[in-house]
C-alpha positions as CSV (number, residue, x, y, z in Angstrom):
1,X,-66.3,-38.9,41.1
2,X,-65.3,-42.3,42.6
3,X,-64.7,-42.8,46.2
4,X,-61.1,-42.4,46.1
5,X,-61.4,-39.2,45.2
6,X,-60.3,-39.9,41.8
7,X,-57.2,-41.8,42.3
8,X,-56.4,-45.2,40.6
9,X,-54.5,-48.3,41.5
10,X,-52.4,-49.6,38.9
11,X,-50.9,-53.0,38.6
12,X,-47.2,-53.8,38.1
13,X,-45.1,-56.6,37.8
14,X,-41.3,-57.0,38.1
15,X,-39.4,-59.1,35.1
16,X,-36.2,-60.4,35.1
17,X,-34.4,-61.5,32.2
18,X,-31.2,-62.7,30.7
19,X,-29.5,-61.5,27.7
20,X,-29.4,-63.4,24.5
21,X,-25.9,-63.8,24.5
22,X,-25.8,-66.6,27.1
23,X,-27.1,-65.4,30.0
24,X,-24.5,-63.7,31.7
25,X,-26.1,-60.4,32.8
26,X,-29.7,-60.3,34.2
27,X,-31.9,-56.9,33.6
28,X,-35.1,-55.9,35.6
29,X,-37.9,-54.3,33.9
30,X,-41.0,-53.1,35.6
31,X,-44.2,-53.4,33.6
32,X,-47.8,-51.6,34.2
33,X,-51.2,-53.2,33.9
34,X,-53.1,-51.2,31.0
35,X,-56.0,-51.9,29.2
36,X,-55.5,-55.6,28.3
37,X,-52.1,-55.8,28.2
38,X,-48.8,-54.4,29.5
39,X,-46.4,-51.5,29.1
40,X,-43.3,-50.7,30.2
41,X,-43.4,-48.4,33.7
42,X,-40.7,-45.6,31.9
43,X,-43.1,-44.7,28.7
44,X,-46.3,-45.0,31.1
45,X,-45.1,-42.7,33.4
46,X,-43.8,-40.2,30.0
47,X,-47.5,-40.5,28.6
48,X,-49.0,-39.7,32.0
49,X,-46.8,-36.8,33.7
50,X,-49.7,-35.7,35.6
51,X,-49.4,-38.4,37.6
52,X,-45.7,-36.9,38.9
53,X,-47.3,-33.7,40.3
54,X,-49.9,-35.4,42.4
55,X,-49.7,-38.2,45.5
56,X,-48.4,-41.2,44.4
57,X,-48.3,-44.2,47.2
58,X,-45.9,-47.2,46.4
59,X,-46.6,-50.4,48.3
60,X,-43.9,-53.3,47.6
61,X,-45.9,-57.5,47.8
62,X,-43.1,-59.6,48.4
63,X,-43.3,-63.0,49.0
64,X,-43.2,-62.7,53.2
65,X,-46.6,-61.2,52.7
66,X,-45.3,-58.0,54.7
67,X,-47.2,-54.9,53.2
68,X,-46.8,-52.1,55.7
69,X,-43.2,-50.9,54.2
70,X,-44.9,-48.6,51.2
71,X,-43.3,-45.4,51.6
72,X,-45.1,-41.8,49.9
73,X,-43.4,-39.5,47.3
C-alpha cells in the first residue's frame, strides 16, 4: 500500500472554448489527467463511482498562487 494510504492525486485542467458559430457563447469543460492523455471530468467520474463514496479533497491553483482555499466533500 502506498503512503497515502491509497489515495491518488489526479490532474485537471480547465478549457474554455467558443462555439463554432462565431464565438458568441463561451463553455468550460474540465478535463482529467489519465494515462497519456485526457478525459473529460463527467465520464471519469461515471467510470470511477467509488471515488464518490470516499474523501475527496479539491484544491483550486489560480494564478495568485493562493492554495489554502480547497474545501472537503
Amino acid at each position: 500500500m502506498s503512503s497515502m494510504g491509497g489515495k491518488k492525486m489526479y490532474t485537471c485542467k480547465l478549457m474554455t472554448y467558443a462555439d463554432r458559430r462565431g464565438g458568441q457563447f463561451k463553455n468550460n469543460k474540465v478535463l482529467i489527467r489519465v494515462g497519456g492523455g485526457w478525459q473529460d471530468l463527467e465520464f471519469f467520474l461515471l467510470e470511477h463511482s467509488s471515488l464518490m463514496a470516499s474523501d475527496v479533497v479539491v484544491r483550486s491553483f489560480g494564478a495568485t498562487g493562493n492554495t489554502n482555499h480547497g474545501w472537503r466533500n
